[in-house]
Backbone bond lengths (Angstrom), bond angles and torsions (degrees), N, CA, C in turn:
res aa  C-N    CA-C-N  psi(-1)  N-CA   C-N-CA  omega(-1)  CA-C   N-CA-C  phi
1 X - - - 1.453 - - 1.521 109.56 -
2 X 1.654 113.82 112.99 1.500 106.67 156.22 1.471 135.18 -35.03
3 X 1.282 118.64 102.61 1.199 108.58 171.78 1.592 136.66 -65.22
4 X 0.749 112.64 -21.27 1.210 136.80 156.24 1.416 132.32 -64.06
5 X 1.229 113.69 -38.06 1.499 135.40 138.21 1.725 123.54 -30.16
6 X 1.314 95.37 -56.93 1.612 125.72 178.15 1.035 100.85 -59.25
7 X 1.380 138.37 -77.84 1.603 148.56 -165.99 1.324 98.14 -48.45
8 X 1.762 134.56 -54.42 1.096 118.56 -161.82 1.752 96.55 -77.56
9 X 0.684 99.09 -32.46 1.809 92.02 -178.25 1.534 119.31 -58.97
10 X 1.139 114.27 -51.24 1.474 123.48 179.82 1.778 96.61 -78.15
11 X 0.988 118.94 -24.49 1.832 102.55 179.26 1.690 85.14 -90.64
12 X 0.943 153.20 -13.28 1.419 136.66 160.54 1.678 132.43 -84.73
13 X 0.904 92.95 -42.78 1.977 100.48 145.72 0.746 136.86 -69.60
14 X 1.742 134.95 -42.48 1.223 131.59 -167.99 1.641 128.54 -63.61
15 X 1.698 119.51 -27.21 1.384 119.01 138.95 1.224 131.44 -31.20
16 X 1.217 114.98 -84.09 1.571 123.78 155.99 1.199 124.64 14.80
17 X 1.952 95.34 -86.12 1.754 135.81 -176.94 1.350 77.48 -32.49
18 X 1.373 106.78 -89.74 1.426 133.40 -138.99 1.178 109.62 -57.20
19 X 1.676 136.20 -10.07 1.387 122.59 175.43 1.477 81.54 -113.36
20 X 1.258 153.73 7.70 1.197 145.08 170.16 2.150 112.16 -82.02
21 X 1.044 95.02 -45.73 1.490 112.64 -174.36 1.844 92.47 -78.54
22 X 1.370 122.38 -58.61 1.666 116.55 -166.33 1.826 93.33 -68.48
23 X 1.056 129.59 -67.55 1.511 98.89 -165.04 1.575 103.04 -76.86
24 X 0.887 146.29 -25.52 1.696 116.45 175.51 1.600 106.20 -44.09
25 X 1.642 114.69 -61.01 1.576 120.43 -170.24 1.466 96.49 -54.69
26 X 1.161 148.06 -45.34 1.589 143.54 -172.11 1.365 100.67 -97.49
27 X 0.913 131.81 31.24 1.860 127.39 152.28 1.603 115.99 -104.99
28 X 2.009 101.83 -21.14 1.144 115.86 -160.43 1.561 93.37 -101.10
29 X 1.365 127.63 -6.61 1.425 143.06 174.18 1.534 110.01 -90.05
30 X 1.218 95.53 -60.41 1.859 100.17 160.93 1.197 122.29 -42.39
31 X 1.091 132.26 -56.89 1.377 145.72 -167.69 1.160 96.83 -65.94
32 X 1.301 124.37 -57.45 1.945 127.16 -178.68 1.354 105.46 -42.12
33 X 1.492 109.83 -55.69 1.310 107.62 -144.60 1.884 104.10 -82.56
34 X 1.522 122.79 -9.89 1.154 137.11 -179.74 1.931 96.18 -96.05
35 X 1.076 125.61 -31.76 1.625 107.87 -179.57 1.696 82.31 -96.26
36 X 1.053 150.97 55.07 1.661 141.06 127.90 1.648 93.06 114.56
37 X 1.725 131.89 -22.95 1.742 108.74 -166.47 1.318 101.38 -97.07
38 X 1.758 117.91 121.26 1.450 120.44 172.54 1.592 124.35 -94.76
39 X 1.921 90.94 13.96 1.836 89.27 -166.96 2.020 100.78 -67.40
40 X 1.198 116.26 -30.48 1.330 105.79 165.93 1.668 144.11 -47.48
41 X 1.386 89.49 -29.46 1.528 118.09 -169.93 1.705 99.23 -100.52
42 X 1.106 105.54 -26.48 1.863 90.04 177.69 1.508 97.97 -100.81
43 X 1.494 130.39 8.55 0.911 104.87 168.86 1.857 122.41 -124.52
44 X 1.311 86.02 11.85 1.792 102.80 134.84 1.864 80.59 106.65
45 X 1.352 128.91 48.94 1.586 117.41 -156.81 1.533 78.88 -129.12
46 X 1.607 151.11 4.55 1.112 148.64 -171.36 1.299 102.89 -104.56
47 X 1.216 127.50 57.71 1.503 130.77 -152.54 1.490 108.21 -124.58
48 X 1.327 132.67 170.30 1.594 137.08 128.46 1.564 105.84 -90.32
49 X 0.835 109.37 -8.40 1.694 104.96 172.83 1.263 120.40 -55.86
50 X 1.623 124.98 110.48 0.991 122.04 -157.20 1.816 125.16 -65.37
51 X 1.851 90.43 -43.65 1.282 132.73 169.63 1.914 118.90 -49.97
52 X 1.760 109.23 -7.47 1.115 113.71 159.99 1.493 116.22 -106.36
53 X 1.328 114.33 4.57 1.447 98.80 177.70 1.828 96.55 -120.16
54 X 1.241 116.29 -29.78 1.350 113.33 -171.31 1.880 101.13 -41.69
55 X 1.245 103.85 157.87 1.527 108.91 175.53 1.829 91.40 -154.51
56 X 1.822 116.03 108.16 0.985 145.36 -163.99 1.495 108.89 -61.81
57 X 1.130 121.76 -23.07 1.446 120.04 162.27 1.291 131.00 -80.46
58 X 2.187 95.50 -61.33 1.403 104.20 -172.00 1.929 107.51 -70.15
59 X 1.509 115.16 -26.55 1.353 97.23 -169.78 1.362 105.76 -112.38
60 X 1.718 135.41 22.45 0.861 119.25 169.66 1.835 114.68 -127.78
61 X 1.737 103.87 -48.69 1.277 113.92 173.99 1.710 129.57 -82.12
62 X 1.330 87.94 -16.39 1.589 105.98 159.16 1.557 124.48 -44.10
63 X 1.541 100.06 -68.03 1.057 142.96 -171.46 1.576 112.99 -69.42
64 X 1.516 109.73 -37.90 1.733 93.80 175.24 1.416 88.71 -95.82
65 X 1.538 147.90 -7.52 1.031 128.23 -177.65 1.681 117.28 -68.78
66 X 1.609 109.87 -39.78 1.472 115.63 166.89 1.236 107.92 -64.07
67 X 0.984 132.15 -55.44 1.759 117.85 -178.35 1.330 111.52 -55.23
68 X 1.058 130.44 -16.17 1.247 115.95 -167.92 1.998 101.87 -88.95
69 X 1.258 93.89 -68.75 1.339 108.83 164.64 1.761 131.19 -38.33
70 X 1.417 103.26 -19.07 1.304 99.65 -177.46 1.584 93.78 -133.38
71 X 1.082 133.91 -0.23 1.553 130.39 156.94 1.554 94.94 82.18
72 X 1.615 111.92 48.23 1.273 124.67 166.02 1.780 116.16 52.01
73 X 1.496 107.97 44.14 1.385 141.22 -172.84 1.179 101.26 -107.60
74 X 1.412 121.38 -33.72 1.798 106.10 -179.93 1.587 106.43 -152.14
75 X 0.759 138.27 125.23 1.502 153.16 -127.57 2.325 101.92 -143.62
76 X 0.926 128.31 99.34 1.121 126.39 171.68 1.515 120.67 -136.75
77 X 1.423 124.53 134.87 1.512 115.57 161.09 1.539 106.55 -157.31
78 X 1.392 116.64 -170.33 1.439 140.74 164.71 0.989 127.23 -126.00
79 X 1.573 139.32 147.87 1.306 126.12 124.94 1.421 137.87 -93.26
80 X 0.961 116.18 172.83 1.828 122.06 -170.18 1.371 98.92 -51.08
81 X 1.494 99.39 114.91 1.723 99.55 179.28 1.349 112.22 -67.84
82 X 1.300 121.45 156.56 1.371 114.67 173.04 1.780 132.29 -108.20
83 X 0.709 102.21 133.04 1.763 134.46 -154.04 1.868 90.79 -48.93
84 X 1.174 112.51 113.79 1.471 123.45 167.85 1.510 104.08 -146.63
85 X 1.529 95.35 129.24 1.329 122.06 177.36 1.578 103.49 -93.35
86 X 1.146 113.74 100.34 1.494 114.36 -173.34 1.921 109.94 -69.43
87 X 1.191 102.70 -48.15 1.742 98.99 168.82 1.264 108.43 -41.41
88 X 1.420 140.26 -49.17 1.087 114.84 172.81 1.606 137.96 -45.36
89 X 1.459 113.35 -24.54 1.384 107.92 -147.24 1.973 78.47 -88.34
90 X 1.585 82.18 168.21 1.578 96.56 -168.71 1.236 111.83 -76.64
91 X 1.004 138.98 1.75 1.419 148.65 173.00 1.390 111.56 -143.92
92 X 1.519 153.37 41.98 1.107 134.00 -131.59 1.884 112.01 -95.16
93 X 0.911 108.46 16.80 1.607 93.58 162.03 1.626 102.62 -113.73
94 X 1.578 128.58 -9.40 1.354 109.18 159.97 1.319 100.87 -77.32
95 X 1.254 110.20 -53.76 2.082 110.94 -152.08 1.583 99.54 -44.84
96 X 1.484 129.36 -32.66 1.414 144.42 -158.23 1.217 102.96 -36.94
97 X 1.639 86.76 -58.72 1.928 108.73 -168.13 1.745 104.16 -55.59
98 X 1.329 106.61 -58.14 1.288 100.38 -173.42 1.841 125.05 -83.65
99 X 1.210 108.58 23.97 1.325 133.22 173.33 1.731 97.19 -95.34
100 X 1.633 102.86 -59.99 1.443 113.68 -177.64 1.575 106.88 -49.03
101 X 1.006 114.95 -61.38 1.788 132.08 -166.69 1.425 97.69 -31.15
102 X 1.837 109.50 -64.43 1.598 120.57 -133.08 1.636 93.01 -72.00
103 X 1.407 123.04 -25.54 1.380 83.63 163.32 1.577 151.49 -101.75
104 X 1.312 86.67 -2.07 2.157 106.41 146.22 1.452 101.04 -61.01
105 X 1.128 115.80 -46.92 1.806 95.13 -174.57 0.811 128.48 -77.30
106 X 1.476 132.74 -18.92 1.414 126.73 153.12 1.461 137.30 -70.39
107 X 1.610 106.04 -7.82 1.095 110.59 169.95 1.845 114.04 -87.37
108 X 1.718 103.84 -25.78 1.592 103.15 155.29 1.238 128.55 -51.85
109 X 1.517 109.03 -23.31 1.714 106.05 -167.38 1.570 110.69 -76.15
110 X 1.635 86.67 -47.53 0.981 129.79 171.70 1.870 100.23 -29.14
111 X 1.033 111.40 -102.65 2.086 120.38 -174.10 1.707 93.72 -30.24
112 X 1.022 108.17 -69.99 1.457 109.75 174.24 1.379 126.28 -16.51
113 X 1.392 114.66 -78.06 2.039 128.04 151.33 1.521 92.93 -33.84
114 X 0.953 133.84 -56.41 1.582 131.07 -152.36 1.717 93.58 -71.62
115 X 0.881 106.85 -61.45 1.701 121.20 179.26 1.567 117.74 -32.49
116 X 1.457 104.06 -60.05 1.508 138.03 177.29 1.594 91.84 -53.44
117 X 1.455 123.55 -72.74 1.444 114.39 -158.17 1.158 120.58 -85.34
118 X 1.753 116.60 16.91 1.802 143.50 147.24 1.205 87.96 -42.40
119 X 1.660 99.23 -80.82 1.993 122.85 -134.01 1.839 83.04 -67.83
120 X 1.016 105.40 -29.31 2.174 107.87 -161.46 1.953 82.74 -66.83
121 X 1.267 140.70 -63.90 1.216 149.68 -133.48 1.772 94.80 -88.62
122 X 1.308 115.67 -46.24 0.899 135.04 -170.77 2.036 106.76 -83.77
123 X 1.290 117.26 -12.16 1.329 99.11 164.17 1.662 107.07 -116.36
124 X 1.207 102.00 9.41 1.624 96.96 -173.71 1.534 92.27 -103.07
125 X 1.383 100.51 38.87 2.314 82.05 -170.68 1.196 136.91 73.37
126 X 1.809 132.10 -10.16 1.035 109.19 -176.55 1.596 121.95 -81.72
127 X 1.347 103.96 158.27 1.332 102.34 -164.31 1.899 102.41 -106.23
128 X 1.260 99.32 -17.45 1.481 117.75 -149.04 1.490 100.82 -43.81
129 X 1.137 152.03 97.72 1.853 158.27 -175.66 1.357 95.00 -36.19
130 X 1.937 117.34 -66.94 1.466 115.10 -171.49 1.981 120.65 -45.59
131 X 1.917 98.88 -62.88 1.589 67.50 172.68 1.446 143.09 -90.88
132 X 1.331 122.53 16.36 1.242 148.58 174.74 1.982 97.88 -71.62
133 X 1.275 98.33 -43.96 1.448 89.13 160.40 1.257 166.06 -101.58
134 X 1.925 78.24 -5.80 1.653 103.95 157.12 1.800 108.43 -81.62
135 X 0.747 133.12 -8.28 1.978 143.40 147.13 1.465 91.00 -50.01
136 X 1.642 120.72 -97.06 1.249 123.19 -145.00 1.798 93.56 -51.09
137 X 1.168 136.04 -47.34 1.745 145.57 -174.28 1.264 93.41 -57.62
138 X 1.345 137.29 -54.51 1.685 130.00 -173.53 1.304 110.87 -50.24
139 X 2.089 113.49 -55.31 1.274 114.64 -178.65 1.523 127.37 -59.62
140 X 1.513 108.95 -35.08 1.390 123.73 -173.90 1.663 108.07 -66.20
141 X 1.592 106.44 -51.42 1.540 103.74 -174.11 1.346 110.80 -67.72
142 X 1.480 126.57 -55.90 1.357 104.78 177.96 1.641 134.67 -94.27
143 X 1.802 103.67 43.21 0.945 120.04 165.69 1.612 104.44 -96.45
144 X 1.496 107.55 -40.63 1.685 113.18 178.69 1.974 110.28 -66.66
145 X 1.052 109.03 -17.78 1.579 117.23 179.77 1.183 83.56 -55.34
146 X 1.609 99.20 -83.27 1.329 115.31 -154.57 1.499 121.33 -51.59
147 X 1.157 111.27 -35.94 1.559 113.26 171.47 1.894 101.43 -68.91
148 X 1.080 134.20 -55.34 0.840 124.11 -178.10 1.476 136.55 -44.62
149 X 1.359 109.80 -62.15 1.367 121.74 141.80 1.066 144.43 22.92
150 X 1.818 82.14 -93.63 1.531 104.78 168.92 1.780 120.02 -61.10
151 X 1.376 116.58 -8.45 1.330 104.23 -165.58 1.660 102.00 -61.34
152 X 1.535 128.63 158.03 1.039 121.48 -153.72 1.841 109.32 -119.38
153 X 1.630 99.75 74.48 1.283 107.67 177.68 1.784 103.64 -146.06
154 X 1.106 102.10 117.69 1.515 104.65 175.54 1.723 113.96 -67.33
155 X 1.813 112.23 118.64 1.859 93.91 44.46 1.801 111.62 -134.04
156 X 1.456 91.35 34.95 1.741 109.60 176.11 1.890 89.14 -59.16
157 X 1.421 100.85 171.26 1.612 105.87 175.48 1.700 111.31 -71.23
158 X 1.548 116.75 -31.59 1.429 102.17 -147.88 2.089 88.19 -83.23
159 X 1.868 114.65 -8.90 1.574 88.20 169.04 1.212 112.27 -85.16
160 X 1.349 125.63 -7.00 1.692 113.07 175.37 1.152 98.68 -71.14
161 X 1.708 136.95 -43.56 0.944 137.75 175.97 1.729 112.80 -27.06
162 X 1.535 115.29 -62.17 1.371 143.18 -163.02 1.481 94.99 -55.20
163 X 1.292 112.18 -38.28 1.369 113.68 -149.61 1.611 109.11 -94.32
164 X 1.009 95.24 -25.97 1.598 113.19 166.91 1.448 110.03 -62.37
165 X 1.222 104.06 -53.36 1.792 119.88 -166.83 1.525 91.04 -65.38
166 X 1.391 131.56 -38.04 1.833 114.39 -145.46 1.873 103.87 -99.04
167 X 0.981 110.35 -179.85 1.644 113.05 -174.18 1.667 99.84 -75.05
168 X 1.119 109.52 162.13 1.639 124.54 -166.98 1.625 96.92 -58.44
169 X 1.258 144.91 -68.93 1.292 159.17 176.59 2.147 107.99 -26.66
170 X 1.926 101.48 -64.13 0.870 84.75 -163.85 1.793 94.43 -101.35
171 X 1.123 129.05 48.40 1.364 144.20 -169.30 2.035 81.05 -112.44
172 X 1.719 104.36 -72.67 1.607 87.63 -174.71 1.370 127.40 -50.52
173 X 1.648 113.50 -30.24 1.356 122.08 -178.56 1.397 123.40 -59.75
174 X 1.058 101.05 -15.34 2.184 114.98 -170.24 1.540 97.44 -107.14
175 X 1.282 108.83 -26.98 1.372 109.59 -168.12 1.738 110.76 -75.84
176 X 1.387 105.14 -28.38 1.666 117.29 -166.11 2.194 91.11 -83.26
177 X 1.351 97.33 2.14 2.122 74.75 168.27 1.747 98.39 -94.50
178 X 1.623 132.62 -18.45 1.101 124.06 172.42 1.804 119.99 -30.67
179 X 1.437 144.61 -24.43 1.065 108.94 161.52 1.406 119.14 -99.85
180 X 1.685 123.67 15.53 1.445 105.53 165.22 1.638 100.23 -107.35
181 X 1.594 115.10 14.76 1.726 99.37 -170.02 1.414 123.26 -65.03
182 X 1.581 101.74 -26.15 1.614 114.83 177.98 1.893 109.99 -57.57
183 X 1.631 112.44 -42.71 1.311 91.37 -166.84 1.537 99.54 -101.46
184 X 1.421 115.85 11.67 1.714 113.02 161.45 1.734 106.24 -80.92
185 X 1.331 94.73 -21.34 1.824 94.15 -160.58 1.829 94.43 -67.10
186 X 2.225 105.12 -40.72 1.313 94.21 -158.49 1.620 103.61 -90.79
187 X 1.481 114.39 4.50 1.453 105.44 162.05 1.260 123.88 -72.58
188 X 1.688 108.03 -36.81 1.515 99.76 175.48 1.288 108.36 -89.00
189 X 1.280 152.42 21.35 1.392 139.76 132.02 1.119 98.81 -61.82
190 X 1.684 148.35 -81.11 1.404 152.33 -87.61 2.446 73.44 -102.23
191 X 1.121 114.75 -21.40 1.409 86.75 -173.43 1.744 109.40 -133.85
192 X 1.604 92.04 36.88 1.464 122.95 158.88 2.022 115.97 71.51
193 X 1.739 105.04 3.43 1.421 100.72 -178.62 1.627 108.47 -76.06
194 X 0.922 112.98 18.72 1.384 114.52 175.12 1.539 112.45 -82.94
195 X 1.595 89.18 -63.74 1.724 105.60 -170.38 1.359 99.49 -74.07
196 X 1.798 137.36 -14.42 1.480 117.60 176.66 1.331 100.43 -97.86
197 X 1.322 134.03 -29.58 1.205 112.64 -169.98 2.078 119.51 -101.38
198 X 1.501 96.19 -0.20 1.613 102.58 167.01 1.548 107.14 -164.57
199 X 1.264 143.31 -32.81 1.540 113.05 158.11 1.563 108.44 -38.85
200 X 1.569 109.90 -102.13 1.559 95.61 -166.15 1.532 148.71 -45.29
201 X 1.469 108.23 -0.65 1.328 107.95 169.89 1.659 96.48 -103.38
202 X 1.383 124.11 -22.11 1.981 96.00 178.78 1.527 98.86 -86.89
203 X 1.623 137.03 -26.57 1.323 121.02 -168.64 2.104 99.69 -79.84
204 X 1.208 103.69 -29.25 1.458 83.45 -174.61 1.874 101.28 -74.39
205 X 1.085 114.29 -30.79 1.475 112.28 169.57 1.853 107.33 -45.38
206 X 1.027 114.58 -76.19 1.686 104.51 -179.62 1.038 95.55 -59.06
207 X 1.514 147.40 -55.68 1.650 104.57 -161.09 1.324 122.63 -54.20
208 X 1.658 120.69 -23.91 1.383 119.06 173.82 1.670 124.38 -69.71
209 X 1.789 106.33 -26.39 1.497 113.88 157.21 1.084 115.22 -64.32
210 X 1.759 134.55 -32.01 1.325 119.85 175.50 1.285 113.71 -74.98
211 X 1.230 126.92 -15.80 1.616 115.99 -179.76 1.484 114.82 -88.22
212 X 1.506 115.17 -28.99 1.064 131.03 145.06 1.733 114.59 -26.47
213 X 0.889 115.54 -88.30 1.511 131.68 153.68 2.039 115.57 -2.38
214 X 1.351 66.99 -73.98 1.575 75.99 -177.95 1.649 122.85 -77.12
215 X 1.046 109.30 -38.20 1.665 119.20 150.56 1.679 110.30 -11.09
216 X 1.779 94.12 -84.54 1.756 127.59 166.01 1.415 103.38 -4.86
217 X 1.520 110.75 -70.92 0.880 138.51 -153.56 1.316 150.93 -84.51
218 X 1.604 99.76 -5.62 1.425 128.44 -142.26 1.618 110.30 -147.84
């Protein structure tokens, strides 16, 4: 692996990452603490602080460990999920969903802004390569959040999602694979049914809503 390669990559992403990973985890704190659960918010996870959501393995050593090993072919991490007591919320098998959502949706807003200050950089003349490519890196990463995310197996958002959506009975039944979903989630990455059968058809789907978007707009 070029090292050198590396540096420009991680000094071109790592903006991005880092407002990609802190507001998803604090949208999903927000959201708690506005449908009734404040265990997020008293425990200091309602933040832009980056340093409360980073998690030193899953989103940092994880992450150069697959690139390294797979020659930047497969790319995975986390941060420290954040702590919601769902009994609390005032309705908690609706509020769930929209607890689940807010932090896919901020990573939608998110590519979007990123998108916007392309076409903004890009009609005012700039030429500059670096942030033209921390744009295209803003849109890409928290387009992969968000696609990711959503895939619909707990304890990613889109199975809380599921679980919200299904009747009380088979809501517990989907809910009880949540402690092996993490190493089903990274088996079906590690032998790509992830990215053929829902990364690339939901991320090329938003990229066509973001151009959409910008179309609107422009």
């Amino acid at each position: 692996m070029d090292t050198s390669n590396l540096i420009q990559t991680v000094s071109v992403y790592a903006l991005p990452v880092i407002f990609a990973i802190t507001l998803h985890e604090a949208a999903h704190g927000y959201a708690a603490k506005y449908f009734g659960d404040r265990t997020a918010y008293m425990m200091g996870r309602v933040t832009l602080n980056p340093f409360a959501h980073i998690h030193w393995v899953g989103t940092i050593l994880l992450p150069l460990l697959l690139y390294f090993s797979t020659s930047g072919a497969l790319l995975f991490g986390y941060a420290k999920p954040v702590p919601v007591n769902f009994g609390n919320l005032r309705h908690p098998k609706r509020d769930m969903i929209w607890v689940a959502l807010a932090g896919p949706g901020a990573n939608l807003i998110q590519s979007i802004m990123w998108a916007l200050l392309y076409v903004v950089y890009t009609d005012f003349g700039v030429t500059e390569k670096f942030f033209l490519a921390m744009c295209k890196a803003g849109v890409l990463s928290n387009v992969v959040m968000f696609a990711f995310n959503l895939f619909p197996l707990p304890p990613l958002d889109g199975g809380r999602i599921v679980v919200g959506l299904l009747p009380w009975r088979q809501a517990y039944q989907f809910s009880r694979i949540e402690p092996y979903g993490f190493f089903i989630v990274m088996a079906l990455a590690i032998t790509g049914v992830v990215n053929h059968l829902w990364l690339d058809p939901v991320m090329n789907t938003t990229f066509g809503l973001i151009e959409l978007i910008l179309k609107s707009l422009t």
